[in-house]
Structure formats: C-alpha cells, structure tokens
N, C-alpha and C positions, 0 to 999 in steps of 0.2 A: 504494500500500500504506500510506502516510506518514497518508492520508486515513480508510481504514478502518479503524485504529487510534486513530487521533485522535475518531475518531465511535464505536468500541465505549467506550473511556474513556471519551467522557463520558458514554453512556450510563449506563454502570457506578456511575459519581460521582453521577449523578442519580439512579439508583435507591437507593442508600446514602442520600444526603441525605432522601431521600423516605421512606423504612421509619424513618432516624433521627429525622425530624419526627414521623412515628403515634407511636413508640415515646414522644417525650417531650411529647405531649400526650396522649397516656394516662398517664402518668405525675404529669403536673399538675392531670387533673381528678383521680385518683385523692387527689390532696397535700389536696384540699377537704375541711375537714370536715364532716359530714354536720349537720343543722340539727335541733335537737330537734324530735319530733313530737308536739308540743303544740298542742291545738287551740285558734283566738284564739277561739272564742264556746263558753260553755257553757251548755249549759241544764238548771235542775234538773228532776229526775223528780218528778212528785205521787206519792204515796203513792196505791195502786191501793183504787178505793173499791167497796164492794158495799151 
C-alpha cells in the first residue's frame, strides 16, 4: 500500500510541476515585448502617369 501511495504522489507532484512549467512559460513569452512593425525596405510610389 506504502508503494501505491508513494507512486500516486509523485504522480501528483509531476503533474503540478508540469501545468506549473506551461503556466510560467506562457507567462514569459507573454512578458516579451512585441517589436514595432516597421518595414526595413521602402519603396517610393511614382506618381501614376497617363
């Protein structure tokens, strides 16, 4: 019994560490901040000809 108990904790403990790891790397990429959306090349428009 000593045994099945001993193996449902740590299951237990492994799933907790495991949800608490997604939880705080969702939580760190979320911390990034986002990078302006500026384009590095531009190019200008001609003026449209007739």
């Amino acid at each position: 019994m000593n045994r099945l108990i001993a193996a449902t904790g740590t299951a237990v403990i492994a799933a907790v560490l495991a949800v608490g790891a997604a939880f705080g790397i969702v939580a760190v990429l979320d911390a990034v901040p986002e990078q302006p959306n500026v384009p590095l090349v531009t190019y200008d428009t001609a003026p449209a000809s007739r």
